[in-house]
Structures are given as structure tokens and as C-alpha cells.
N, C-alpha and C positions, 0 to 999 in steps of 0.2 A: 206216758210217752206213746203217742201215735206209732202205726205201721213206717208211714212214711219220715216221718223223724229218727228211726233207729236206723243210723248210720256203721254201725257196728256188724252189722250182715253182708256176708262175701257172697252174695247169690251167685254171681258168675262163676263159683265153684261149684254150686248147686245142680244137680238132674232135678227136673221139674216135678219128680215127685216128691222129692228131698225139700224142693221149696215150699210147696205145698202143705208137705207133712208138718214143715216149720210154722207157718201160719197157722194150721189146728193149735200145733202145739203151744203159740201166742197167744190163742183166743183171740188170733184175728180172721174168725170165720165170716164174716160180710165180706172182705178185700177176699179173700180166697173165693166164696163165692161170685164176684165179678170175676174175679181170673182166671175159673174154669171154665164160666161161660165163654170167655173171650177166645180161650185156649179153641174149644171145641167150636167157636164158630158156628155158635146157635143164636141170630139175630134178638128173637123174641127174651130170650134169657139172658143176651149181655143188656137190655135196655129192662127188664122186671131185675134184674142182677144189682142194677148200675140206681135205680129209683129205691130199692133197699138199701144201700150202701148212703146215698144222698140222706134220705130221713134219717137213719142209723146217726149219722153227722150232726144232724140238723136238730134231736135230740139230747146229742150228747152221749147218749144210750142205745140199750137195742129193745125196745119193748117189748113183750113179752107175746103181743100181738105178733108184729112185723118178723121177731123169731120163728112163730110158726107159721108165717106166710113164706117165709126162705125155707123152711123144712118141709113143709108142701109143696114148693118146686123143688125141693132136691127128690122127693117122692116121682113125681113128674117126670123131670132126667132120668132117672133110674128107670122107667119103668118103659120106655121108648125104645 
């Protein structure tokens, strides 16, 4: 079951770190990482954010590749 299929999450209860944390704790860190970029309002990272999340999909999977290309922009984030 997808992120967005699990209809069983009361986010509107949720502080956005709460939701957040929930997604790690899913393993659904690609949708977390479009969210944070989104959150923070960093152009470049919700569309590099948003083209990982796509192939992520479009896979089925998360390669193994395209994992350390999200972990080298979260190195990125961090380091700004």
C-alpha cells in the first residue's frame, strides 16, 4: 500500500514534525523528501525532489542509484 492510499492517517492531528517523522518511520522517504522541499520553499529541490519521487514510481522501486542521489541532496540542504 502506497503513501497515498493509506487512508487510515489523521494528519490534521499531526505537528509537521509528527508527520514527517511518520513518513521516515513508513519508509516513505521520497514523498517526505518532496514535502520538505515544498515545506521550505526551495524551487530547485521541490522540482530535483519531485523528478526522484517520479522515477521512484516509475520504477516501482527506489534504486539504489537514485537513493544516493536524494542523499546527496539532503547532504546539500544540510550544508546551506
Amino acid at each position: 500500500m502506497g503513501f497515498w492510499d493509506n487512508s487510515a492517517i489523521e494528519t490534521d492531528k499531526m505537528t509537521v514534525k509528527e508527520f514527517l517523522d511518520y513518513l521516515t518511520d513508513e519508509n516513505w522517504h521520497t514523498e517526505r523528501f518532496v514535502i520538505e522541499a515544498i515545506i521550505d520553499g526551495r524551487e530547485k529541490y521541490i522540482r530535483l525532489a519531485m523528478l526522484i519521487w517520479l522515477m521512484h514510481m516509475e520504477y516501482g522501486h527506489m534504486p539504489n542509484e537514485l537513493s544516493i542521489l536524494r542523499n546527496q541532496i539532503y547532504k546539500e540542504i544540510d550544508n546551506e
